[in-house]
C-alpha positions as CSV (number, residue, x, y, z in Angstrom):
1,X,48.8,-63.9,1.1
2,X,48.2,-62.3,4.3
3,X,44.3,-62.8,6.1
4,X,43.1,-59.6,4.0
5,X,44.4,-59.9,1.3
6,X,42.8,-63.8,0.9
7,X,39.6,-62.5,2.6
8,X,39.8,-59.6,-0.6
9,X,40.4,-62.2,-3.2
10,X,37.5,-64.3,-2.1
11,X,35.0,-61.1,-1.4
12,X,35.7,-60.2,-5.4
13,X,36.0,-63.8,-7.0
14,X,33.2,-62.9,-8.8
15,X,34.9,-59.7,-10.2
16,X,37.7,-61.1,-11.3
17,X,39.6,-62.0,-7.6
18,X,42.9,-60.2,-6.0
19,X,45.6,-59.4,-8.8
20,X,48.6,-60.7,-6.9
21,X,51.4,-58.3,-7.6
22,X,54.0,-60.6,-6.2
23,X,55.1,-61.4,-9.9
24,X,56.0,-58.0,-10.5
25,X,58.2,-57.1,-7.5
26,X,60.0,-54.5,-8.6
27,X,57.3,-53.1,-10.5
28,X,56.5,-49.4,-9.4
29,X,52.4,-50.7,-9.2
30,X,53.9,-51.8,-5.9
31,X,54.3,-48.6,-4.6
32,X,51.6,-47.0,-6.2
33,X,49.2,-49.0,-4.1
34,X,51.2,-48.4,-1.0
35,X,50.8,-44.9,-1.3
36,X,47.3,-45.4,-2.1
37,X,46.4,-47.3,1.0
38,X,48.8,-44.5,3.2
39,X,46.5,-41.9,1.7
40,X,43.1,-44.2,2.2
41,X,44.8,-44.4,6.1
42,X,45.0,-40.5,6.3
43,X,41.5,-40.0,5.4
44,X,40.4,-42.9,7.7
45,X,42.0,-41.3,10.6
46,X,40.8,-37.6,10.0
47,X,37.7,-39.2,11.3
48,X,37.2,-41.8,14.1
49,X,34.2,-43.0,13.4
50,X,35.5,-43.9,9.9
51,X,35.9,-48.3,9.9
52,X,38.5,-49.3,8.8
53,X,39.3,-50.6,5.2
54,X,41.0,-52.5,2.8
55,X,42.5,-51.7,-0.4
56,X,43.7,-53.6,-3.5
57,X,43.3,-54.0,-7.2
58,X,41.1,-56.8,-8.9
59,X,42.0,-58.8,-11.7
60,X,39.8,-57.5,-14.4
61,X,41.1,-55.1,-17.3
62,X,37.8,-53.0,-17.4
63,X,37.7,-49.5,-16.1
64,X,35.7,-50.0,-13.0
65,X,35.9,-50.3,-9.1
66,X,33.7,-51.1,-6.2
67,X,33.5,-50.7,-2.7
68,X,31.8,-53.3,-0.8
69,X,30.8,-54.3,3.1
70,X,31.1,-58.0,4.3
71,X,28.2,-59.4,6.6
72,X,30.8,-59.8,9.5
73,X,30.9,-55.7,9.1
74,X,34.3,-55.5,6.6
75,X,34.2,-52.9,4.2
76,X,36.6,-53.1,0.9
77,X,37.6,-51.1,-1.6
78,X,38.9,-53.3,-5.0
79,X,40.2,-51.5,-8.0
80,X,40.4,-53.1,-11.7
81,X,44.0,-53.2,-12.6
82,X,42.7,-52.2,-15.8
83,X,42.3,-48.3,-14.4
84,X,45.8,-48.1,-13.7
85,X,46.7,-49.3,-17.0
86,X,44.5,-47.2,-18.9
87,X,44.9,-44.3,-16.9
88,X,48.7,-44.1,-17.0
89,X,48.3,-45.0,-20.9
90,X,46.5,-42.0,-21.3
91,X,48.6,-39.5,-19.1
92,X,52.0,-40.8,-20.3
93,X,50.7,-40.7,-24.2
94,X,49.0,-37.3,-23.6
95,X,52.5,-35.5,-21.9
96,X,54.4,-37.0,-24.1
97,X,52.9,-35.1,-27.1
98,X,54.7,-32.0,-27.5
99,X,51.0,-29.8,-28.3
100,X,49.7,-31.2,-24.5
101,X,50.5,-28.7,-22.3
102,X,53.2,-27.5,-24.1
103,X,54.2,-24.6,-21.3
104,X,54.9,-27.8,-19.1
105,X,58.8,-29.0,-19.3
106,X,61.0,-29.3,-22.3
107,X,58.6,-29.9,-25.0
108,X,61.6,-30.2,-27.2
109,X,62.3,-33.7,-26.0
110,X,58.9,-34.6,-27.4
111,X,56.9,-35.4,-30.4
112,X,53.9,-34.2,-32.1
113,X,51.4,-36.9,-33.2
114,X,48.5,-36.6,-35.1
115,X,46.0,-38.4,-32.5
116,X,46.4,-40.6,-29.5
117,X,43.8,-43.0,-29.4
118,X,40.3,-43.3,-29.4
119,X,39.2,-42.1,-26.1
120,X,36.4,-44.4,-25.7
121,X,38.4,-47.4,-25.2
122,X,38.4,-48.2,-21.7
123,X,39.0,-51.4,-21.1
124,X,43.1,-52.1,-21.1
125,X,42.4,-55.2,-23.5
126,X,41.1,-52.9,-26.1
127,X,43.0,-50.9,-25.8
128,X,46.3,-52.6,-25.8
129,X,45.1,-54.2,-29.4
130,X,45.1,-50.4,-30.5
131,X,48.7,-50.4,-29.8
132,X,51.3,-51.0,-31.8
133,X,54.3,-52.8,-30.5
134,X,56.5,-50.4,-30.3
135,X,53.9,-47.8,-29.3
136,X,54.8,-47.5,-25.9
137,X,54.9,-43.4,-25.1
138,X,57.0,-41.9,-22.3
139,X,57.2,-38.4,-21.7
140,X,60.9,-37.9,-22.3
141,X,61.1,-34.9,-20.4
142,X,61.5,-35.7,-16.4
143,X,59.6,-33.1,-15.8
144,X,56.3,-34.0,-18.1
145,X,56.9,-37.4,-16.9
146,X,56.4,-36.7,-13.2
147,X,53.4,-35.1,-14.0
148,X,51.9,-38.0,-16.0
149,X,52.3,-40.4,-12.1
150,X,50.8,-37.3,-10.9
151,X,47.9,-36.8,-12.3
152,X,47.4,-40.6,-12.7
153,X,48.1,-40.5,-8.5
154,X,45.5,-37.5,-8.6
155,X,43.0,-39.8,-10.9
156,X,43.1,-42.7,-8.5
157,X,42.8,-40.3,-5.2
158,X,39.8,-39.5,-6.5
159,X,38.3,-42.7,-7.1
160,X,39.4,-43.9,-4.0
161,X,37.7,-40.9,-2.3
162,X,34.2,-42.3,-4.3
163,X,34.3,-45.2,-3.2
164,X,35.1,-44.6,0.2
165,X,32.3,-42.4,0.2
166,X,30.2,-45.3,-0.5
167,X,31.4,-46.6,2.6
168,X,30.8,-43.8,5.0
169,X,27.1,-42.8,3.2
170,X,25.9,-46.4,3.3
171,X,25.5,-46.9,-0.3
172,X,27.3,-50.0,-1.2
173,X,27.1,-53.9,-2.1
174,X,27.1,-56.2,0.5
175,X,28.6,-59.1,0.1
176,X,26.9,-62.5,1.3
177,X,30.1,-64.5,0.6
178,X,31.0,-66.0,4.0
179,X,34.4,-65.4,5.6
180,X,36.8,-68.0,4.5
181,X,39.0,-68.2,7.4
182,X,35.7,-68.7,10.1
């Protein structure tokens, strides 16, 4: 782990610490949060009285997230890896329904069900024991399926947006957890 990315993991122990994707190297979550911290960087720069801030996801299945400031003036931005789950869950079930947007792609490559899940299951845990085995849904049009990273890419934008709002109006936790490298 690199100085932030400890310095994260000790800031959100008490939400559930740093979710290390180094055991998933080749999984696409890799990516994802690179282009999440490029887009975090644009927005940063538009503005150059904008600080500076750190990205990653925490290890906690819940749909949540949190921006915080340190008391040596760092500011943070930690997303539950459960948002990514249950967010792409719910984009990838919904586009691969054939009755979801069905002027969108080759709907012929998909299926109709008769419901997707309960929509008030928000925590990936739940959610996941909702699920049957082979339950997993994948647009099988290319097409649909680009739009379900989309709009999850959209989704997270957004929250990233809110809680870097946080930042720059002032209304977020400060954490009293001292620096562990000082």
């Amino acid at each position: 782990m690199n100085n932030w990315e400890e310095e994260f993991d000790s800031q959100f122990k008490d939400y559930g610490g740093r979710f290390s994707l180094t055991e998933f190297p080749e999984n696409p979550i890799n990516g994802f949060l690179e282009n999440l911290r490029y887009f975090l960087k644009y927005e940063i720069d538009k503005n150059l009285s904008y600080p500076n801030v750190y990205l990653d996801f925490i290890d906690d299945t819940a749909f949540d997230a949190i921006a915080l400031k340190t008391t040596e003036g760092k500011y943070f931005i930690g997303i539950n890896i459960g948002v990514y789950v249950v967010l792409l869950e719910i984009f990838t079930r919904m586009l691969s329904d054939n009755k979801v947007l069905p002027t969108y792609g080759d709907i012929e490559k998909e299926i109709s069900r008769d419901k997707l899940f309960d929509p008030h299951l928000i925590d990936f845990k739940l959610l996941a024991s909702q699920i049957e085995p082979s339950g997993v849904f994948e647009p099988k049009c290319p097409l649909r399926s680009t739009l379900a990273y989309q709009m999850v890419m959209m989704c997270f934008q957004n929250l990233v947006l809110h809680e870097f709002s946080h930042i720059i109006n002032g209304h977020l936790t400060v954490s009293l957890r001292q620096n562990p490298s000082c």
